[in-house]
Each structure stands twice: as structure tokens, then as C-alpha cells.
C-alpha positions in Angstrom: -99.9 -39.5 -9.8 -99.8 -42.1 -12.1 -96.2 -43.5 -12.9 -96.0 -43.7 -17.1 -94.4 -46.6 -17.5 -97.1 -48.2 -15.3 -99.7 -46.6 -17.6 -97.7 -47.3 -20.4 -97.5 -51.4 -19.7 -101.3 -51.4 -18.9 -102.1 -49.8 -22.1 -99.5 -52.1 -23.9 -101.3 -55.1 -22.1 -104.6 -54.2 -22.8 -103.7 -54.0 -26.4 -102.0 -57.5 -26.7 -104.9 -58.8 -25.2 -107.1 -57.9 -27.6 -105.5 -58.4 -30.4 -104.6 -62.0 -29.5 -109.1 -61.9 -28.8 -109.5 -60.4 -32.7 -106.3 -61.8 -34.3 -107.7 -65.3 -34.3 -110.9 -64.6 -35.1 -109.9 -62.4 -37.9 -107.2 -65.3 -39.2 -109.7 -68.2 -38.7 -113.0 -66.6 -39.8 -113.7 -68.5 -42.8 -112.9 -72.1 -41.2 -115.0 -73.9 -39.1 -113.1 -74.8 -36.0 -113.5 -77.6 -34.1 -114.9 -77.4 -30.3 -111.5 -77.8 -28.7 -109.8 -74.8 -31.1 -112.5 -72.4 -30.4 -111.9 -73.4 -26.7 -108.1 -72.8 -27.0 -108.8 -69.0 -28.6 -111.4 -68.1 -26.2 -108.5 -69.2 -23.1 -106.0 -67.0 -25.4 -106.3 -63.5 -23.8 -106.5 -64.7 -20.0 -103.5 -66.5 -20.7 -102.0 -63.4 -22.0 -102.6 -61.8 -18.8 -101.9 -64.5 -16.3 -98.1 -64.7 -18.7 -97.9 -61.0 -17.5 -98.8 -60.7 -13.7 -97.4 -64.0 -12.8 -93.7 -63.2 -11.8 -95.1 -60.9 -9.4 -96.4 -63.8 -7.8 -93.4 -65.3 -7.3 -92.5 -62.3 -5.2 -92.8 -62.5 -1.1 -95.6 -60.0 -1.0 -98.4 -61.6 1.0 -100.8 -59.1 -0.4 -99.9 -60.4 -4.1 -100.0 -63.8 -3.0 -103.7 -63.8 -1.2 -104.7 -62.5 -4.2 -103.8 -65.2 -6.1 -105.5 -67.4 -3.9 -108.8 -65.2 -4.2 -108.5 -65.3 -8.3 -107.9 -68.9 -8.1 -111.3 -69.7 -5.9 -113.2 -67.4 -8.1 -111.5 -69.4 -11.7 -112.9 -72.4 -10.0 -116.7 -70.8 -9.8 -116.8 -68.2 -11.9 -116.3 -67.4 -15.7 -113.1 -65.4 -17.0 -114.6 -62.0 -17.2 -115.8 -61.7 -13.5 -112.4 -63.7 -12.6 -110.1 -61.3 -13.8 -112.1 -57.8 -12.9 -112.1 -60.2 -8.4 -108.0 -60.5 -9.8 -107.2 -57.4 -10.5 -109.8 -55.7 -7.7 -108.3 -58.1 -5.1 -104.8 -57.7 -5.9 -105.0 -53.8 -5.9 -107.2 -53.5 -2.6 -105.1 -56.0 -0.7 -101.6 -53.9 -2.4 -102.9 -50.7 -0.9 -103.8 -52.6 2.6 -101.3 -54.6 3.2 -98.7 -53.1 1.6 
């Protein structure tokens, strides 16, 4: 069973992500930004999510904070797509494992 407020913040996350994705795009369409801007809004949506999940990485969990360590070697190789789906994959795995 799936706890609504749980269902509730993913949904409200999901949202705010993408609308920080279309928001600049649909604000800054008609300029041309420069290589450093379009950098900064393409970063925008990960750094929605990492502003989310990060206090729970503060916590004493070991399962919460191997996954951290697993996202962070996979940001170092891998793009932000497949580094968020290893994130959120490792962090739920290693919750239901380790507790």
C-alpha cells in the first residue's frame, strides 16, 4: 500500500521538475543563450531533485548513504538521465535490504 503523502510528494516532485525543464525554455525561447546559460538550465531539474532527497542523506541510514556513494560514482561516468534512474534504483533496493 502506497502511503499518499508519499505518492503525493513524488507526484509534486515530478512536477517541479519539469516545469523548472519547460519553464526556461518556454521564458528564454526567443534569445540565444550563451553556452554556459544553456548549461546552467540543462543542470536545473537534477538540482531540483538532489535539493529534495538530500536531507535524507544527512540521516544515519547506511542504506541511504551507500546510495549516495553509488549515485556519486555513476555522476562521475555517466550522464544525468542514467544517474538518477542508478540513484533512485540504488537507494530503493539497498532501503528494502538493509533497512
Amino acid at each position: 500500500m502506497i502511503d499518499p503523502t508519499t505518492l503525493l510528494t513524488i507526484v509534486l516532485m515530478a512536477g517541479v521538475t519539469y516545469l523548472t525543464r519547460i519553464g526556461g525554455y518556454v521564458v528564454l525561447r526567443n534569445r540565444v543563450l550563451s553556452a554556459r546559460a544553456t548549461a546552467v538550465m540543462e543542470a536545473a531539474p537534477g538540482c531540483v531533485l538532489i535539493s529534495v532527497i538530500a536531507p535524507a542523506f544527512v540521516s544515519r541510514h547506511p542504506a541511504d548513504l551507500l546510495a549516495l556513494a553509488i549515485t556519486f560514482v555513476a555522476a562521475t561516468r555517466l550522464s544525468m538521465l542514467p544517474t538518477v534512474l542508478i540513484g533512485i534504483a540504488s537507494a530503493g533496493l539497498l532501503r528494502h535490504f538493509l533497512g
